[in-house]
Structure formats: C-alpha cells, structure tokens
C-alpha positions as CSV (number, residue, x, y, z in Angstrom):
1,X,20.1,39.1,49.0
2,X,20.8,42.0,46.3
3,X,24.2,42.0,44.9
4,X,26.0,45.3,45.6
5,X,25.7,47.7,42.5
6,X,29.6,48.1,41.4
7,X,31.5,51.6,42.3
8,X,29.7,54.2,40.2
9,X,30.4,57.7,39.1
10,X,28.3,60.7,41.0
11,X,25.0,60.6,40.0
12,X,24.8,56.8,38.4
13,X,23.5,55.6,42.0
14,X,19.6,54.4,42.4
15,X,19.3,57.0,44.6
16,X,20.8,60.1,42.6
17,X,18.6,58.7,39.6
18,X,15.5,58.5,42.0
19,X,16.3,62.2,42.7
20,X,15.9,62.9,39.0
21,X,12.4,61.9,38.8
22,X,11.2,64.7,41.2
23,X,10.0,64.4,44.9
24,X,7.7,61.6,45.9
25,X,9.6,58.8,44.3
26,X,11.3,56.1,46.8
27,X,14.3,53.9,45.6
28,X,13.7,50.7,48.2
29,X,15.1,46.6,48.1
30,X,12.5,43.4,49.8
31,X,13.4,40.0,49.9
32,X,11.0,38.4,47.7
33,X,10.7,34.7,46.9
34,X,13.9,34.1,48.0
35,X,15.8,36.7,45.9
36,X,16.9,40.6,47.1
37,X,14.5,42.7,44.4
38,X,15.1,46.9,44.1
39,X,11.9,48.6,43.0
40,X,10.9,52.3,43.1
41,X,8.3,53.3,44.0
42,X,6.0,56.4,43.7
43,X,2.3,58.2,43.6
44,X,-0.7,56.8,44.9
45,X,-4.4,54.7,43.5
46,X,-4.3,51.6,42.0
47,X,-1.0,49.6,41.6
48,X,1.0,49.3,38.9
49,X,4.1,47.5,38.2
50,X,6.6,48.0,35.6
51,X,9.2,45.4,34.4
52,X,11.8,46.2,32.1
53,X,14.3,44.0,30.0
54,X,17.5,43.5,28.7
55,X,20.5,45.3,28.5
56,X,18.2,48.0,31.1
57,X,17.2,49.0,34.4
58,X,14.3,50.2,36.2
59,X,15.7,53.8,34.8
60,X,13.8,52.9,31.2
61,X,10.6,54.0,32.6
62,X,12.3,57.7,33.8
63,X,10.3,59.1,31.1
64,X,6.7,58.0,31.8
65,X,7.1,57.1,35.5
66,X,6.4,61.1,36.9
67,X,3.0,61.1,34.9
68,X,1.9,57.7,35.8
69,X,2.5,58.3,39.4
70,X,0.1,61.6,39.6
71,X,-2.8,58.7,38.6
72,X,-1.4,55.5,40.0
73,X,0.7,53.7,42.6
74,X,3.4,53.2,40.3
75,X,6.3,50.4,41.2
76,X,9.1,49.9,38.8
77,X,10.7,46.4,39.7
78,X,14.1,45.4,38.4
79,X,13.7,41.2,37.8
80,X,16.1,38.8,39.8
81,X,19.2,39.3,37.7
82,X,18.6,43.3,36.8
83,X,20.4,46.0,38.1
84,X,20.7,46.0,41.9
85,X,17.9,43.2,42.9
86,X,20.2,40.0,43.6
87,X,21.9,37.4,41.0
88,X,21.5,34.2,42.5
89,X,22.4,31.2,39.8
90,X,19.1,30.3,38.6
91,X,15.4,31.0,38.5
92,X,15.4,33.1,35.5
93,X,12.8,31.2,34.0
94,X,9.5,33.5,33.4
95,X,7.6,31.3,35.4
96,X,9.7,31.9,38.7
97,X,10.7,35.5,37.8
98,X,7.0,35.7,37.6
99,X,6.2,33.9,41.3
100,X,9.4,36.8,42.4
101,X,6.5,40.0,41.4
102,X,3.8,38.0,43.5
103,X,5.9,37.7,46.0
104,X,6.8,41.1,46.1
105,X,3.5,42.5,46.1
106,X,2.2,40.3,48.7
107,X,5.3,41.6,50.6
108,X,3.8,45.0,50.0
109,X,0.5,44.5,51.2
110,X,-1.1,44.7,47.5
111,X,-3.8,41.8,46.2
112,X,-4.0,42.6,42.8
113,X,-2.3,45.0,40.5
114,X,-1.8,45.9,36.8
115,X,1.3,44.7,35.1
116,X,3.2,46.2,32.4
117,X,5.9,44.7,30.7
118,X,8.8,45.5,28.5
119,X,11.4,42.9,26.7
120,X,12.0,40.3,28.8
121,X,9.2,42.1,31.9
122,X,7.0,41.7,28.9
123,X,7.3,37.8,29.0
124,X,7.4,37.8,33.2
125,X,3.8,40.3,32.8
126,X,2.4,37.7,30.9
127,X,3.7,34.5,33.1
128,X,2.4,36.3,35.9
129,X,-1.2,36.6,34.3
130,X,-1.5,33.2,33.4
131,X,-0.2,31.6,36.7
132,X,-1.3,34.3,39.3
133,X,-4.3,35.5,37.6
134,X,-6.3,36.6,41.0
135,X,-3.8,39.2,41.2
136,X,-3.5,40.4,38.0
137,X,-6.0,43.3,37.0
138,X,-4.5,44.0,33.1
139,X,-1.4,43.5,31.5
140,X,0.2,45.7,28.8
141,X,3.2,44.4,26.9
142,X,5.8,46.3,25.4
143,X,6.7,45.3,21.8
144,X,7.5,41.2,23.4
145,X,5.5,38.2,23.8
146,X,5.7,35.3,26.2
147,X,7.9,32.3,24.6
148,X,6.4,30.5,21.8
149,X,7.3,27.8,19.3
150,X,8.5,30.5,16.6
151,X,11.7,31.2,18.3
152,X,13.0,28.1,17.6
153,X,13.0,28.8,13.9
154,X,14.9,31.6,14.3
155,X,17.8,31.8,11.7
156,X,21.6,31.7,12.5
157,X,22.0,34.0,9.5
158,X,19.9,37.0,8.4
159,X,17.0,36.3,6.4
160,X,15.6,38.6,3.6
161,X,15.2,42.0,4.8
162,X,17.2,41.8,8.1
163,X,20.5,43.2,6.3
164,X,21.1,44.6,3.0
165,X,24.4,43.7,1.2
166,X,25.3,41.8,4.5
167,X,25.1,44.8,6.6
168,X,22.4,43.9,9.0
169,X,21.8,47.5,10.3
170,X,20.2,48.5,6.8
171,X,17.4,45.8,7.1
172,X,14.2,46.6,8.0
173,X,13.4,43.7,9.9
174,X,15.9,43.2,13.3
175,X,18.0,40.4,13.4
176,X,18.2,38.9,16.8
177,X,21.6,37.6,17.0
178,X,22.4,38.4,20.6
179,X,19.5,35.5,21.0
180,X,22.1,32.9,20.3
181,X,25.2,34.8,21.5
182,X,23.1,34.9,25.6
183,X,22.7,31.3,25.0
184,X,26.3,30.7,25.5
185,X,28.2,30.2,29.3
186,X,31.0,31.9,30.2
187,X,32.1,33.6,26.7
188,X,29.9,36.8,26.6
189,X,31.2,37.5,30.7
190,X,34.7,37.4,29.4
191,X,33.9,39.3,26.2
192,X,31.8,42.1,27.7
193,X,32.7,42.9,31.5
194,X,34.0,46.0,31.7
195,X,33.0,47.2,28.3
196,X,29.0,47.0,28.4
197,X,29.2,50.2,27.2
198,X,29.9,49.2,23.1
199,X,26.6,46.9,23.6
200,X,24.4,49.1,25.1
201,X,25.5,52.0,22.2
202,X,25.3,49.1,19.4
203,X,21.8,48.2,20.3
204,X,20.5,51.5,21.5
205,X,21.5,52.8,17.8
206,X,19.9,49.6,16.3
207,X,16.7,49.0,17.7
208,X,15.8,52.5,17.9
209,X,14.0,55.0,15.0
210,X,16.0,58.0,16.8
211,X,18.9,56.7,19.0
212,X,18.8,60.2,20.6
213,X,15.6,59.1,22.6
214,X,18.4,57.0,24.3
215,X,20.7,60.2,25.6
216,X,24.1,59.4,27.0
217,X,23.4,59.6,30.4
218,X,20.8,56.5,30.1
219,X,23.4,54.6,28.3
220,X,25.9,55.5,31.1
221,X,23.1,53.8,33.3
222,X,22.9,50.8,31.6
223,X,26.0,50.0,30.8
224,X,27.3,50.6,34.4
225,X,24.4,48.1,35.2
226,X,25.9,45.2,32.9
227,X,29.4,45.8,33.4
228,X,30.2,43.0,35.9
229,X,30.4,39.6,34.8
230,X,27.9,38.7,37.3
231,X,25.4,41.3,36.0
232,X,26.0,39.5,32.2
233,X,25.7,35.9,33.3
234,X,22.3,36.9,35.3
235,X,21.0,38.9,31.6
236,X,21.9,36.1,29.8
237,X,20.2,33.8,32.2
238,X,16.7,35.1,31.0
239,X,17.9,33.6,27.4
240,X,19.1,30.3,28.4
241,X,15.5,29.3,29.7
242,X,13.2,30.3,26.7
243,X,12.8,25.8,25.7
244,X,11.5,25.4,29.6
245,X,9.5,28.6,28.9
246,X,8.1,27.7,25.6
247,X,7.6,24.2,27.5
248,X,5.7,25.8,30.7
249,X,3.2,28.2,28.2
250,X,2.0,25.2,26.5
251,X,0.6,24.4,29.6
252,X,-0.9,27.7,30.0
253,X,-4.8,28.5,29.5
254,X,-5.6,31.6,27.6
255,X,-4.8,34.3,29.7
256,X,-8.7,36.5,30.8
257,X,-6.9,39.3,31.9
258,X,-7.2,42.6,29.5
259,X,-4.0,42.5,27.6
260,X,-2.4,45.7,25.4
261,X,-0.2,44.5,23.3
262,X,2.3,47.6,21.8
263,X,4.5,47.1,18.1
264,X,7.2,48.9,17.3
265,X,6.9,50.0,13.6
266,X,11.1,50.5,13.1
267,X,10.4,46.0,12.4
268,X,8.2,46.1,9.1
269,X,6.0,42.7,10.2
270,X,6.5,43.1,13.7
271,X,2.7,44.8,14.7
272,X,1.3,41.3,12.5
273,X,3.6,38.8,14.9
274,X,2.3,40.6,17.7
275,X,-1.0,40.8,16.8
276,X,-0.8,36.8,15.3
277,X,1.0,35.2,18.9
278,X,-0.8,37.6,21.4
279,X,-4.5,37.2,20.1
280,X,-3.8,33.3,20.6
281,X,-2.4,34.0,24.4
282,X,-5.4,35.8,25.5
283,X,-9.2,36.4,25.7
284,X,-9.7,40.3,25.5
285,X,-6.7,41.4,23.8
286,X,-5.8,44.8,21.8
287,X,-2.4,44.9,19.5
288,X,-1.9,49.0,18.7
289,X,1.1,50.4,17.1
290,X,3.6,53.0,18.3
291,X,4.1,55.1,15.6
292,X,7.8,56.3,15.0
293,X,9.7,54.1,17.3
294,X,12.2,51.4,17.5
295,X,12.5,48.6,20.2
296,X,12.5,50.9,23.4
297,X,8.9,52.3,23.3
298,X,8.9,54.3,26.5
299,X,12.0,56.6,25.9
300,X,11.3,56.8,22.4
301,X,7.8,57.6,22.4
302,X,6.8,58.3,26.3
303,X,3.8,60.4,25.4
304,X,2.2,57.7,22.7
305,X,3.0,55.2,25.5
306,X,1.4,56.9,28.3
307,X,-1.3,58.0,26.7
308,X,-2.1,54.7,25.5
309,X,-1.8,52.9,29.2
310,X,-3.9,55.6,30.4
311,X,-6.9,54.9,27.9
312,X,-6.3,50.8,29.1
313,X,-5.5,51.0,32.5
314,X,-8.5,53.5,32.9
C-alpha cells in the first residue's frame, strides 16, 4: 500500500500541485505488482510514461507535462520508494521497479506505451525495454544509463577536473559522492530526516547550469518528499542494488526499441559516456545534447526537452 505522505504545508499536497498544472490533470494511487504507486495522469493519444529520480518527485515533469498532455496520454509515475507510492523494504532493483510500470499499465488497460526516463526512471525506462519489450513503443533517457561495469571504478576521491583546489563545486566534471554515501544503512536516515532541505539545495545548486530553473517552491516539494527516514532509506534503496543491476543487464540483449538518449553539457565528457554506454545497449539509438543545462533537463531546459521528445516520440 502507499505510505501516507507526512503533514505538509498548504499547497505541498499531490493534489494542490496537480491543481497547478491546469484542468485535466488527475492525481490518482493503484496497487501494482504488489506495491501502492501515485501517478498523474493527463491528456489523451498514445501513452506516455514518465519516471523521475532521486532526491524528486513526479512534480519534476510540472514544466513539460501541460504540453505533452495536449498530444499524448501523459502518466507521470513516482517508482516504489518515491514520493507517496509505498516504501515496502525491497524491490528497488531496476528489474523489479521495472516489472512495478508493467504492472501498472496493465492495471490501466494500456498494452504498449512510450517510456521516458530520468535519473534513476532513466535506468527503470531502460529495464523495462529490455525485459517487457512487447510493451515498450520508445524509450527516451534523461542524462542516465542503465547500470554498467563503469560504476564500479568510480573514485572515492575526486579525480582531475571534478574539484579545483579541493573544492569539488569548481570542477567541470560532477563528482558522485552521494553514490557511496546511499550505499550506507541507517546513517544517511539519521543524518538527513528532517533536514532534506540542505540536500535538495546542495544538489539542486550543483548539478544545475542555472539553479533558478529549480525555484524554491520545487525544492520545498522535494525536500518535504525525502524528509522522513522512511522516504531516505527507500531513495537510497535504488543505490544499494546497482551490483545485482549491473549483474541482471549482462544478461540483457540489445534493447530494439527506439531509444533517445539526452547529455547534459554542465559534465564536460558526459554527451561521449552517453553516447559510448547507450549505443552498446541498443539497436536504433540517438545521443543529442541539451544545450545550457545541468543534471535536471526538464526544469532547466523544458522547451529543448519537449521539443526534442516531440520530434522522437512523433
């Protein structure tokens, strides 16, 4: 079942933000795969799903969602751990997470849809592809990849040009420490309940080209979303599985399904990994950069984003 969001300030709840977007917009919960999941839902044509990531919530796509829904039957899922779908103790694996979205749109009557992915929905687009692919029309992904092999040569320590005189937010390349730090039980719940709010800023100012994109009222969203411990063990859950993940894709055929693949540019090298680990992961695949953002394509860029789904999802 979904966990209860926590007491909220006016105008933090699904349904105030669902207001926000305009009229035709639903805010609604299914019990999918064993798990509670909250999705919105709007607009009508061919489905589309959207999966966001970590430290966010379904209110990531607010910025592209009302144009999307005048073409498409748009459905913005939060994953088992997110927001206010449930936070069970496991399955945060892509591949389950993955078999949760199936679930759901069989639930829904749907037999195929388009995925799009950001972060961590990124990875669960692409699980979803490669082990439901007769319900999978295209998949876009959002500056992430599935799992792979590199991540476990990831430094402890910021390499050359991901700090400059130790200060790692004057690299150029991001430094992924909160990779390790999510790896960790029980610490980052202690550390971060309650004040969600300096990690949400930290990042949102990092990972961004203009932290403006990311206005205070968003950040209020999200960090009210992560301030429980509950909410932080379920974030950090989609960490702790990236081995069985990396284990389960080597398993995985080359995914047939259209895939869009969209880089950041704030990461100098990032648009080459991208195009490098996603060209190897699929058949038909198209790496384009979003000029002038960071990390968080859709608020920072929603126009360059939409018009590039548009042109793919056709």
């Amino acid at each position: 079942m979904s966990t209860p969001p926590p007491p909220t300030a006016p105008g933090l709840s699904d349904d105030a933000l669902v207001r926000r977007l305009g009229p035709g917009f639903t805010s609604n919960r299914a019990e999918a795969n064993g798990v509670g999941l909250h999705y919105v839902e709007g607009g009508t044509g061919e489905p589309v799903v959207l999966l966001g990531g970590w430290p966010q919530t379904w209110w990531q796509w607010n910025k592209v969602l009302p144009e999307l829904a005048r073409h498409y039957r748009v459905i913005a899922v939060e994953l088992r751990g997110q927001g206010s779908s449930g936070k069970p103790a496991d399955g945060y694996d892509k591949k389950t997470l993955a078999d949760d979205i199936h679930a759901l749109l069989l639930h829904l009557g749907i037999e195929s849809a388009h995925i799009v992915g950001h972060d961590i929905g990124a990875m669960v687009a692409y699980a979803h592809a490669a082990n439901h692919p007769e319900a999978t029309r295209r998949i876009a992904l959002l500056d992430v990849t599935h799992p792979e092999p590199t991540l476990s040569a990831l430094t402890l320590l910021p390499g050359p040009g991901r700090h400059a005189d130790s200060v790692v937010e004057n690299g150029d390349r991001i430094y992924l420490w909160w990779f390790a730090l999510n790896q960790v039980r029980g610490l980052p719940e202690q550390l971060l309940a309650g004040r969600a709010r300096f990690l949400v800023d930290w990042l949102a100012d990092y990972m961004t080209v203009d932290p403006t994109s990311i206005d205070d009222f968003s950040r209020q969203v999200y960090a009210r979303a992560y301030d429980t411990p509950d909410a932080v063990r379920a974030g950090n859950g989609w960490y702790q599985t990236f081995n069985r993940d990396i284990e389960d894709a080597a398993s995985y055929e080359p995914v047939t399904a259209p895939i869009l693949a969209l880089a950041n540019t704030r990461d100098r090298g990032h648009l080459d990994y991208l195009r490098k680990v996603v060209t190897a992961q699929g058949t038909d695949v198209t790496v384009t950069p979003i000029a002038g953002s960071g990390h968080y394509l859709a608020e920072e860029q929603p126009r360059a984003v939409l018009d590039a789904l548009r042109a793919f999802l056709g």
